[in-house]
C-alpha atoms as a printed R data frame, in Angstrom:
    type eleno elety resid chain resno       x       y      z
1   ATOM     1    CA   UNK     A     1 132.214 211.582 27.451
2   ATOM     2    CA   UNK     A     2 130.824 214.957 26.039
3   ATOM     3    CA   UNK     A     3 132.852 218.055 27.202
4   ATOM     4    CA   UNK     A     4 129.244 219.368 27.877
5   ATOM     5    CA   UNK     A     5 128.288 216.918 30.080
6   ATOM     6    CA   UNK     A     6 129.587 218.977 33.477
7   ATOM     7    CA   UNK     A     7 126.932 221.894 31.820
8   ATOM     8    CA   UNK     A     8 125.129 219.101 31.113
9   ATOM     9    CA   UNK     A     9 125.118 218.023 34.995
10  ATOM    10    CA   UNK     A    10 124.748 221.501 36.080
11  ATOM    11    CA   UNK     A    11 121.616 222.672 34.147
12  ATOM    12    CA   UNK     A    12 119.753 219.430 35.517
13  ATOM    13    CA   UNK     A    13 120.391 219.740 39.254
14  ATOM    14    CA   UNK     A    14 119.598 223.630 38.652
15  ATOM    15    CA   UNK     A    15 116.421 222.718 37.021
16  ATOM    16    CA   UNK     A    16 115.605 220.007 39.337
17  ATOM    17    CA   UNK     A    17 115.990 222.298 42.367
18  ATOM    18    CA   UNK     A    18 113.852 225.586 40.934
19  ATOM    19    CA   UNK     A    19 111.487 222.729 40.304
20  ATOM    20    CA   UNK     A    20 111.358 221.449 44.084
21  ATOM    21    CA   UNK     A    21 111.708 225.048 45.421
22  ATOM    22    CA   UNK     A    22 108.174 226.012 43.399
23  ATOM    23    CA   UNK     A    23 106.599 223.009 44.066
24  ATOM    24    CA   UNK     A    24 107.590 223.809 47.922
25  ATOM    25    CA   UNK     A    25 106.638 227.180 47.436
26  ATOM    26    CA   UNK     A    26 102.691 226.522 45.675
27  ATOM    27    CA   UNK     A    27 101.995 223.969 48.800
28  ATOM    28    CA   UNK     A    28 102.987 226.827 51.238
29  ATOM    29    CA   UNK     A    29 100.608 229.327 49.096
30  ATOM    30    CA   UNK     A    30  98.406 226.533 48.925
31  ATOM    31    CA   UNK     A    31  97.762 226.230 52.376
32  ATOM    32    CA   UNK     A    32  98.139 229.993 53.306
33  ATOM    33    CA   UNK     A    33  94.960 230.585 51.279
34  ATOM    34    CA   UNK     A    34  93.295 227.321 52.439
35  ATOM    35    CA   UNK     A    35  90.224 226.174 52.444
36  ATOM    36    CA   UNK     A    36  89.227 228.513 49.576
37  ATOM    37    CA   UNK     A    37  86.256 226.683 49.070
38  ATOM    38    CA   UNK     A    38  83.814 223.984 51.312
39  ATOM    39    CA   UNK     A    39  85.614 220.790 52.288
40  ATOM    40    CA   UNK     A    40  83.764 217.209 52.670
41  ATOM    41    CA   UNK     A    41  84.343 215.232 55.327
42  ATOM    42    CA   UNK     A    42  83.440 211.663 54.550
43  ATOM    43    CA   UNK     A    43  82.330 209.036 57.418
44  ATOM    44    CA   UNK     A    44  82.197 205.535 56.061
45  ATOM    45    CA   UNK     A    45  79.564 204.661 58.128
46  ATOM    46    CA   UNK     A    46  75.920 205.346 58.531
47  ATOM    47    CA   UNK     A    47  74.961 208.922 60.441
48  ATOM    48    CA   UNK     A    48  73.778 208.546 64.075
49  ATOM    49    CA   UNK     A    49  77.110 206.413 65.423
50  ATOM    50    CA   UNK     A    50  79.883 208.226 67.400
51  ATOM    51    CA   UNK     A    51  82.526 208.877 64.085
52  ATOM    52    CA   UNK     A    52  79.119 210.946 62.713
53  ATOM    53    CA   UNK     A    53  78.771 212.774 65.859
54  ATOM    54    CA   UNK     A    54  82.014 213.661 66.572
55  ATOM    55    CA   UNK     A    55  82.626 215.058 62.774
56  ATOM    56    CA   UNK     A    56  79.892 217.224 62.998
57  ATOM    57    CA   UNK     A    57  80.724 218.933 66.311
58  ATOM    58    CA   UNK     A    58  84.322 219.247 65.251
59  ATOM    59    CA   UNK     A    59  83.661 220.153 61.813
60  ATOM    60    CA   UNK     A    60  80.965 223.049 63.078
61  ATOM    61    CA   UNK     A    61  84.417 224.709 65.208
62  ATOM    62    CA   UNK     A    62  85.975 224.275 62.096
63  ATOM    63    CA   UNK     A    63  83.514 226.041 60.129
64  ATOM    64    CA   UNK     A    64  84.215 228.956 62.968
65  ATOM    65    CA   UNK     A    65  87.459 229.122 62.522
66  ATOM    66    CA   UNK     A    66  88.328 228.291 58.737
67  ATOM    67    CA   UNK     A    67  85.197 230.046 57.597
68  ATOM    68    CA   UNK     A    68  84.046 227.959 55.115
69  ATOM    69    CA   UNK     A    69  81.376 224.654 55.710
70  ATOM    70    CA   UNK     A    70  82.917 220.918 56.709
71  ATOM    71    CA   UNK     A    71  80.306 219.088 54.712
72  ATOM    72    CA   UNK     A    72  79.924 215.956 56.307
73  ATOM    73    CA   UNK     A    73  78.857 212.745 54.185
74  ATOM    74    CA   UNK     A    74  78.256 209.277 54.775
75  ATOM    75    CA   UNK     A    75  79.552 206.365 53.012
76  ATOM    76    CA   UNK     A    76  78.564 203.566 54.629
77  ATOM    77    CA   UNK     A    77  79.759 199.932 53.717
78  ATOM    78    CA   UNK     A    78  82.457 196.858 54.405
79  ATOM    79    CA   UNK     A    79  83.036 197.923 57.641
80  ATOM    80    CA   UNK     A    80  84.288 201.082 56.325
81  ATOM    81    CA   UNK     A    81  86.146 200.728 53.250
82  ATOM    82    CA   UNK     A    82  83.907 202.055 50.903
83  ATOM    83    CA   UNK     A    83  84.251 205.360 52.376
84  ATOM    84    CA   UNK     A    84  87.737 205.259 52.797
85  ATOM    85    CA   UNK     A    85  87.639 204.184 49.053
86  ATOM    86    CA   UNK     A    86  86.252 207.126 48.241
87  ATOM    87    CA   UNK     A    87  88.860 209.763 49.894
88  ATOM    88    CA   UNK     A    88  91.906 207.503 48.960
89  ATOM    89    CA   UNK     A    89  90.871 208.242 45.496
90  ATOM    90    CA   UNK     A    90  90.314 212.069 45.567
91  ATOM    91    CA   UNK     A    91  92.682 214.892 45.225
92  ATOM    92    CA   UNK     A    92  95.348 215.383 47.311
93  ATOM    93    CA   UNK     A    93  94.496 219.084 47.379
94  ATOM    94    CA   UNK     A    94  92.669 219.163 51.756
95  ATOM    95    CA   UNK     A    95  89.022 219.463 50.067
96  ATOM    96    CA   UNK     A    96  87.840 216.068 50.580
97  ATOM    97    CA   UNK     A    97  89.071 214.343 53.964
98  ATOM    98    CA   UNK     A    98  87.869 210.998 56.277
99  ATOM    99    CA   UNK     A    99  86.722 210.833 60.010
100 ATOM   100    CA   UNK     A   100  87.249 206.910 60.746
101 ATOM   101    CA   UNK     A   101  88.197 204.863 63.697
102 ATOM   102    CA   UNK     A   102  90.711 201.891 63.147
103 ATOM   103    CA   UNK     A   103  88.673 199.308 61.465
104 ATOM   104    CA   UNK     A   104  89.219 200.944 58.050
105 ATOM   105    CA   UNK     A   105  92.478 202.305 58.789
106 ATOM   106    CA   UNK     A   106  93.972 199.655 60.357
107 ATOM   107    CA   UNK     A   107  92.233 196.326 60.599
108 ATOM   108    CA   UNK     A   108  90.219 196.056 57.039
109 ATOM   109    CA   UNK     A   109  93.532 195.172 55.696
110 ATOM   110    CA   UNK     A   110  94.357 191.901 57.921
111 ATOM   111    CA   UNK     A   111  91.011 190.323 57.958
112 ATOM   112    CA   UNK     A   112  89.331 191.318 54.567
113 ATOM   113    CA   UNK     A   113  90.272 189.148 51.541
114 ATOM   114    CA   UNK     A   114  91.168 192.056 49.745
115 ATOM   115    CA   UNK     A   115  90.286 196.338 49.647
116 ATOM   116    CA   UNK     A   116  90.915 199.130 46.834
117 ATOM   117    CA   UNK     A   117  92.961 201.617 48.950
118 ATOM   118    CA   UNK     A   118  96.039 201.252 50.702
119 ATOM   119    CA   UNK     A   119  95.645 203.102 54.058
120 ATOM   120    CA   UNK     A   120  98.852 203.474 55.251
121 ATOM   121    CA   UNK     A   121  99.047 206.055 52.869
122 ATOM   122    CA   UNK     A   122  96.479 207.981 54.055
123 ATOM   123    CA   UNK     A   123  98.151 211.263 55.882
124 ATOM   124    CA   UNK     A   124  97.200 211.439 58.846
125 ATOM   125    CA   UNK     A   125  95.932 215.068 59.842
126 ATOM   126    CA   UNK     A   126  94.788 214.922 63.703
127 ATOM   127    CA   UNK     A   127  93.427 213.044 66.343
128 ATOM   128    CA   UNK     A   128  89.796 213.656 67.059
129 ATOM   129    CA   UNK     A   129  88.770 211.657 70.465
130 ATOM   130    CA   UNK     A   130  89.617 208.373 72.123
131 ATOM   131    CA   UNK     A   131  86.981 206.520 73.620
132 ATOM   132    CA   UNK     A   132  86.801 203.062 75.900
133 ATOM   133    CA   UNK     A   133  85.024 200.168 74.062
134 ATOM   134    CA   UNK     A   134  82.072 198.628 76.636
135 ATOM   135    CA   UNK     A   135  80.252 195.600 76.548
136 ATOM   136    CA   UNK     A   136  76.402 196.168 75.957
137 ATOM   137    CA   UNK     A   137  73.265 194.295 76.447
138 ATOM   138    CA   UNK     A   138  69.660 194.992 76.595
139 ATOM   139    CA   UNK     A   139  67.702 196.400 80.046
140 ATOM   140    CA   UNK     A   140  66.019 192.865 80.705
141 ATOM   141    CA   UNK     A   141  69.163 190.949 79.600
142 ATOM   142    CA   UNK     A   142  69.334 188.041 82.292
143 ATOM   143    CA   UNK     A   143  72.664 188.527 83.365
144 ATOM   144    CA   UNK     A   144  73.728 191.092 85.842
145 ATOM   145    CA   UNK     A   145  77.660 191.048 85.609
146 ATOM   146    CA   UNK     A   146  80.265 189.628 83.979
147 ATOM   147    CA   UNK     A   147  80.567 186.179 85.904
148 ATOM   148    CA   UNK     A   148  76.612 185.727 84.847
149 ATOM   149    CA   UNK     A   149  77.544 187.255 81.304
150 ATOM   150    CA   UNK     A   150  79.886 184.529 80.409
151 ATOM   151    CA   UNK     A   151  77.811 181.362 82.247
152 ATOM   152    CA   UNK     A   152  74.350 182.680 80.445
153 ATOM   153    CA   UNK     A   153  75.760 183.336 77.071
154 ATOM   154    CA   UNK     A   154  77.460 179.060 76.811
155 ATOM   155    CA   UNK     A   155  74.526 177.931 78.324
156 ATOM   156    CA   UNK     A   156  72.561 178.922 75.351
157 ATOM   157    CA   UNK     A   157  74.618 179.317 72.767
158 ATOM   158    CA   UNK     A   158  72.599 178.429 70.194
159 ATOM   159    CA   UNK     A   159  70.141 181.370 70.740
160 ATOM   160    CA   UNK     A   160  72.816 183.924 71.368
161 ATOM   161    CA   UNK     A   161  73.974 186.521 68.625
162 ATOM   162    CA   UNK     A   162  76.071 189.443 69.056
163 ATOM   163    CA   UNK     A   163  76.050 192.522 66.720
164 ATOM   164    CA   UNK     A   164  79.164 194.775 65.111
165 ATOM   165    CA   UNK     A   165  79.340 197.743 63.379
166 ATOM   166    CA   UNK     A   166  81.908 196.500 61.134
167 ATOM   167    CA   UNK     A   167  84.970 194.610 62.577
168 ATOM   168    CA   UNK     A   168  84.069 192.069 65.697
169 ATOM   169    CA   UNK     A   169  88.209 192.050 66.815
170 ATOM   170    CA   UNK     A   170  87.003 193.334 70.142
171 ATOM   171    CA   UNK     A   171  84.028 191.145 70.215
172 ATOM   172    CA   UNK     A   172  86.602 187.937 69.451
173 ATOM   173    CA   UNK     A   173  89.362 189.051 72.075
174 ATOM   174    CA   UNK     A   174  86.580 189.242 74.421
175 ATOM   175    CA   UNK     A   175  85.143 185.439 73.972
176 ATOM   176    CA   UNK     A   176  88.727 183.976 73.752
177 ATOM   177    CA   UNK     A   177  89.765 185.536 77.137
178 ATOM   178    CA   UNK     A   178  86.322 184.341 78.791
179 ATOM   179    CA   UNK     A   179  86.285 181.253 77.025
180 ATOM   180    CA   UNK     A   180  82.409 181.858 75.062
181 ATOM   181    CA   UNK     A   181  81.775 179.540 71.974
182 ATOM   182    CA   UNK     A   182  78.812 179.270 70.324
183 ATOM   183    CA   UNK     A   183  77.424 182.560 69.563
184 ATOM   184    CA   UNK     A   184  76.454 184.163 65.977
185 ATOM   185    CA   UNK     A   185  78.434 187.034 64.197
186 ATOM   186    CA   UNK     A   186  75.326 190.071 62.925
187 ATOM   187    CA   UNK     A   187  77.283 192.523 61.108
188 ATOM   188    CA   UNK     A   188  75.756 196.180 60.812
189 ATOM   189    CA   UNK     A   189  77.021 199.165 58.853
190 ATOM   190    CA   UNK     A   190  76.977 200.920 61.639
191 ATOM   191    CA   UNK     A   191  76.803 201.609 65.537
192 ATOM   192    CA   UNK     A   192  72.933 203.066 65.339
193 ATOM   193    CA   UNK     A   193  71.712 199.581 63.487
194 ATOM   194    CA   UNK     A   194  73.345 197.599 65.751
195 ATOM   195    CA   UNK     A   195  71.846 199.217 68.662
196 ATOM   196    CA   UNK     A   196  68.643 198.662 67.813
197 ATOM   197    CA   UNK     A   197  69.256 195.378 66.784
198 ATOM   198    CA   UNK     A   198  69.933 194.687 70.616
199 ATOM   199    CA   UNK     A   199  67.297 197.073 71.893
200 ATOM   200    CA   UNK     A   200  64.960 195.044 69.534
201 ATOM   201    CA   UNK     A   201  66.264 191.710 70.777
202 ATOM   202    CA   UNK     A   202  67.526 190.419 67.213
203 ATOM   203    CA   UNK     A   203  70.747 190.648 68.916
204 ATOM   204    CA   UNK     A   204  71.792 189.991 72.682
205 ATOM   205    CA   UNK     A   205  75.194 191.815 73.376
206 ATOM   206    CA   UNK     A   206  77.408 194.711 71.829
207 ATOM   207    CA   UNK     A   207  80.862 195.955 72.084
208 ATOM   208    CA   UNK     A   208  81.331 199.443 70.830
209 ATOM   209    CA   UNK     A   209  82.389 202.574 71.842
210 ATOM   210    CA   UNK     A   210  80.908 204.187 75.127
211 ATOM   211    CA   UNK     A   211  79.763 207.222 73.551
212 ATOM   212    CA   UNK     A   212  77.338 205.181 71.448
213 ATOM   213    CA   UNK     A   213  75.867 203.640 74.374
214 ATOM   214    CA   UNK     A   214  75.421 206.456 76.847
215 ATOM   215    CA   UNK     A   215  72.517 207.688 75.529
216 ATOM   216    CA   UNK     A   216  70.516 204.116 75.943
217 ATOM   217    CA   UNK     A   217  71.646 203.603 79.297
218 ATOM   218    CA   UNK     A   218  70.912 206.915 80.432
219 ATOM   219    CA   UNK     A   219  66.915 206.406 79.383
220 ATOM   220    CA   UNK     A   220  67.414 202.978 81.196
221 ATOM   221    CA   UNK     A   221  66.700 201.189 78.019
222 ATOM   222    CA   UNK     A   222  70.139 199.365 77.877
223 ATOM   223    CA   UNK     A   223  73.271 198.643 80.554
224 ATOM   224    CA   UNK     A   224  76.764 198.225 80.554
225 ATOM   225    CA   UNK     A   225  78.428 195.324 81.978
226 ATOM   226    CA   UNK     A   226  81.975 196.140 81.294
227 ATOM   227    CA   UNK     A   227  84.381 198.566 80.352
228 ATOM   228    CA   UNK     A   228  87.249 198.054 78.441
229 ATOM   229    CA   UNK     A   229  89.384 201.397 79.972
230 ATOM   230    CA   UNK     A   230  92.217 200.417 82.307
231 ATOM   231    CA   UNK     A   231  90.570 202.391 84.921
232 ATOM   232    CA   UNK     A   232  86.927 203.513 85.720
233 ATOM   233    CA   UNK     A   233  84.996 206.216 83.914
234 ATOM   234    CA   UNK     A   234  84.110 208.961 85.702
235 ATOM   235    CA   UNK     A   235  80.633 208.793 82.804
236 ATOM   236    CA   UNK     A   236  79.828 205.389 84.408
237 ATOM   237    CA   UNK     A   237  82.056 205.188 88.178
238 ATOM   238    CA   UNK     A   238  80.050 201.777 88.793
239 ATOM   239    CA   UNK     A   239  80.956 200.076 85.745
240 ATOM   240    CA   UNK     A   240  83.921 197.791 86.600
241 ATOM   241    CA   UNK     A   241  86.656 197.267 84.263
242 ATOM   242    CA   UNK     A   242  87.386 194.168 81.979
243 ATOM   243    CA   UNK     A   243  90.467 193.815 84.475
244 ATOM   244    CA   UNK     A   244  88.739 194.052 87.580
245 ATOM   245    CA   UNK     A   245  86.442 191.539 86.575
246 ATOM   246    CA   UNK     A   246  89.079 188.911 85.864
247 ATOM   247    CA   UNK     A   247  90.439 189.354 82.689
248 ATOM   248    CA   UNK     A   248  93.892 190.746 82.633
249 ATOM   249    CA   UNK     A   249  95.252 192.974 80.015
250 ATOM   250    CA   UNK     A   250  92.037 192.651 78.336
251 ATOM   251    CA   UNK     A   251  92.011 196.627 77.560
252 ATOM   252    CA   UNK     A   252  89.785 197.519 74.615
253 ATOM   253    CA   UNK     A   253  89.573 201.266 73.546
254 ATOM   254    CA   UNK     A   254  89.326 203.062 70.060
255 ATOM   255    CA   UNK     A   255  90.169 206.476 68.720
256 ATOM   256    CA   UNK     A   256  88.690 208.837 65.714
257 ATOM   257    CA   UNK     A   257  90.731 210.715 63.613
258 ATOM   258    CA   UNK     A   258  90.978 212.828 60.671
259 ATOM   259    CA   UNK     A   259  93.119 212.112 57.445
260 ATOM   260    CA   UNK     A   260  93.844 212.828 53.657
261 ATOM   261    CA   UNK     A   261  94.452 211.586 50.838
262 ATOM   262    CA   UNK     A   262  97.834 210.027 49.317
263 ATOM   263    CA   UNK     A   263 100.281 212.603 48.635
264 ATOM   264    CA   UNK     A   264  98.026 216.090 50.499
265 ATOM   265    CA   UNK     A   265 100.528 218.485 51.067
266 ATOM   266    CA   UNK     A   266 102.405 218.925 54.512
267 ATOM   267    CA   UNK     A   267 101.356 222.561 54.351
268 ATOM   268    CA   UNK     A   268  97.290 221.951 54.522
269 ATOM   269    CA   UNK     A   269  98.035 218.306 56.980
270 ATOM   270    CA   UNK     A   270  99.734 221.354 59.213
271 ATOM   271    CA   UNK     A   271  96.640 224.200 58.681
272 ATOM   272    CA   UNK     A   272  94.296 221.486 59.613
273 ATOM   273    CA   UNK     A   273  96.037 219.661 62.548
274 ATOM   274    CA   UNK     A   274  96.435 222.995 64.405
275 ATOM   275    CA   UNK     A   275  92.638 224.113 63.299
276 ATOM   276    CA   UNK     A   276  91.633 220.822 64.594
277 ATOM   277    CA   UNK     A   277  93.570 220.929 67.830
278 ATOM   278    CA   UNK     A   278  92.494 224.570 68.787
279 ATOM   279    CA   UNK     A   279  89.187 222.884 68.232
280 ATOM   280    CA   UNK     A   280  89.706 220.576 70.831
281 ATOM   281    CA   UNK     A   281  90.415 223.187 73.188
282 ATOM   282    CA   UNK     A   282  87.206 224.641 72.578
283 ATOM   283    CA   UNK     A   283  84.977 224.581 76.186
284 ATOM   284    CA   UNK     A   284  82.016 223.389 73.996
285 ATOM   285    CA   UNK     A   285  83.976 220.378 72.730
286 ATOM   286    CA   UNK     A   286  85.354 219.654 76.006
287 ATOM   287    CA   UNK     A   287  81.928 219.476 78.082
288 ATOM   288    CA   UNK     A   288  80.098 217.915 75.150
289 ATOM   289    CA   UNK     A   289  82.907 215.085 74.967
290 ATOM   290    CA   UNK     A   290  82.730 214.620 78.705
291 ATOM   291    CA   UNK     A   291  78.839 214.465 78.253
292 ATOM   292    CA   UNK     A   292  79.319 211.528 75.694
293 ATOM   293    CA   UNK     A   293  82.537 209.805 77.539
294 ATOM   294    CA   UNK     A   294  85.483 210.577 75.181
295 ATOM   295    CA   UNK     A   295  88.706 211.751 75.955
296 ATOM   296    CA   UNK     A   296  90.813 214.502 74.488
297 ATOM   297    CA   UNK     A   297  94.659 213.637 73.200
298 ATOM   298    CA   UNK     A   298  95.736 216.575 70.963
299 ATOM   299    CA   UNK     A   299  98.445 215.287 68.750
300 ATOM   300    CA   UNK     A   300 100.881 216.236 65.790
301 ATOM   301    CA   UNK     A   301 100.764 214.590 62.169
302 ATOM   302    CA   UNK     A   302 103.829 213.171 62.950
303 ATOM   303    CA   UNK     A   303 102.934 211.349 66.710
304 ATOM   304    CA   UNK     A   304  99.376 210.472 65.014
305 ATOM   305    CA   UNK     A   305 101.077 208.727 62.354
306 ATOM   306    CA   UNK     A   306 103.620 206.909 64.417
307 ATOM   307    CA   UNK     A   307 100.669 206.092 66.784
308 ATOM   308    CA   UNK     A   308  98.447 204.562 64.177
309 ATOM   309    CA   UNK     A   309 101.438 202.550 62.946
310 ATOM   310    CA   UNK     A   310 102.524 201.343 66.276
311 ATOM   311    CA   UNK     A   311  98.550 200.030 66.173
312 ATOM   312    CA   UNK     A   312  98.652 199.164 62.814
313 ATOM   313    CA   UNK     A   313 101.778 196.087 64.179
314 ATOM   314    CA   UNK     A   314 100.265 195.764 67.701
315 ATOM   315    CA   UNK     A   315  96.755 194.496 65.779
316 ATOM   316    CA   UNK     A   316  98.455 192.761 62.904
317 ATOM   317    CA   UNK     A   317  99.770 190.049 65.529
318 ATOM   318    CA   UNK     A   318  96.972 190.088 67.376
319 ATOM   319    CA   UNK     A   319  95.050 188.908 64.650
320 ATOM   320    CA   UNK     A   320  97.201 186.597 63.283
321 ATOM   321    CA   UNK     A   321  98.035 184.903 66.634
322 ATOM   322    CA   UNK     A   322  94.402 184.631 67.076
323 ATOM   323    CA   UNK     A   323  94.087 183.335 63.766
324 ATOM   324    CA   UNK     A   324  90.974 186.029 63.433
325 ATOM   325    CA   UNK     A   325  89.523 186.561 59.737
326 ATOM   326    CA   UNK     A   326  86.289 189.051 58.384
327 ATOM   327    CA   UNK     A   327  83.120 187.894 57.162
């Protein structure tokens, strides 16, 4: 061995480390002067559902407090993974970012035959709401409650369709618990679509997110049979619960949240998480969110990512055991 190779040794770990300390060192300057210029938010579903809402009243109290615009775009399509696509592709560097629920983040993986991004390596910046999943029909729809819900929909099967914004797992976990066969799968690109597919009869039921719904039931145009919360709302106190209507453990809920590409810097995950949760604090954003039904769970980077992955395993077997797959 060279006599050098000590110097060698030494000039390569000293080199290595100036190298780590300024790439350390840019992310922190990075994110002091961040965002230097307008960031994109992309939702990868059609404006008008609840992930379009919510990014646009969180990313207007970001605009306050970042001072530059969160320029919100939609890219709608397979239940979410174009979008998500779209941002797993772009720069690390905070200026493009996604607002998605789980089906993109989580589920897409286990019942699509295949997708172009790998979203466990999204970063994940901050959770935006959580919101209870409810069962939907039309005004005129025949049944009243659940017991009625289940009897109606077998008896006529065949003329039965339900509608989803992208991923039907709540939909499926629903019918295997109440023991419904029989009725068709209409897929939409998003929540607004699928609405009106029920309000225009081309579909007869719906399970989304409350904060969709509100609105419709409110103007008496739609009701809710069923809410998939463990306990009541205090938006809808004489809706009963899956679990109060016999179905036990049958909890259904979904959250939003914000993430970044592969590889974003902890620096501008950090500037954003605590823009985001100030945000949230915001009396606005708290009596607008009650308005629409949502809850408010301010979280870290690191307890959103452990969260999504503990959902990311909890869903995986759920699927699998129920042997679920996409269209």
């Amino acid at each position: 061995m060279s006599a050098n190779w000590p110097i060698i040794q030494t000039i390569a770990a000293t080199a290595l480390l100036a190298a780590s300390l300024s790439s350390q060192a840019q992310a922190q300057s990075d994110a002091e002067g961040y965002p230097r210029r307008n960031v994109s938010i992309t939702v990868p579903y059609q404006p008008g559902g609840t992930a379009d809402l919510i990014t646009r009243k969180i990313g207007e109290k970001l605009h306050q407090r970042l001072n530059r615009a969160m320029i919100v775009e939609n890219r709608p399509g397979a239940a979410g993974s174009i979008g998500s696509t779209f941002v797993y592709r772009a720069q690390p560097d905070g200026y493009t970012l996604l607002s998605s629920p789980p089906t993109p983040i989580i589920l897409n993986q286990f019942i699509q035959k295949s997708i172009a991004y790998e979203p466990e390596k999204l970063r994940s910046i901050a959770l935006l709401a959580v919101s209870p999943l409810v069962l939907t029909v039309r005004a005129d729809f025949p049944a009243r409650d659940m017991k009625e819900f289940v009897s109606y929909v077998n008896a006529n099967a065949g003329r039965i369709s339900y509608a989803s914004n992208g991923s039907h797992i709540a939909t499926l976990l629903l019918m295997k618990a109440a023991g419904i066969t029989g009725p068709v799968h209409i897929p939409y690109s998003g929540a607004a679509p699928a609405l009106l597919a029920v309000l225009s009869g081309d579909a007869q039921f719906f399970i989304d997110n409350m904060s969709s719904t509100l609105p419709f039931v409110r103007e008496g145009k739609m009701r809710i049979l069923a809410i998939g919360s463990r306990e009541r709302s205090s938006s809808l106190p004489d809706v009963p619960t899956f679990e109060e209507t016999g179905y036990k453990d049958l909890v259904l809920t979904t959250w939003f949240g914000l993430f970044a590409p592969p590889n974003t810097s902890s620096a501008v995950v950090e500037k954003l998480n605590e823009s985001v949760n100030e945000a949230l604090q915001d009396q606005d954003i708290v009596n607008q969110y009650a308005e629409l039904g949502l809850q408010i769970a301010r979280m870290t980077p690191n307890q959103m990512e452990a969260t999504v992955a503990a959902d990311r395993a909890k869903w995986r077997a759920v699927i699998e055991e129920a042997n679920i797959s996409g269209n």
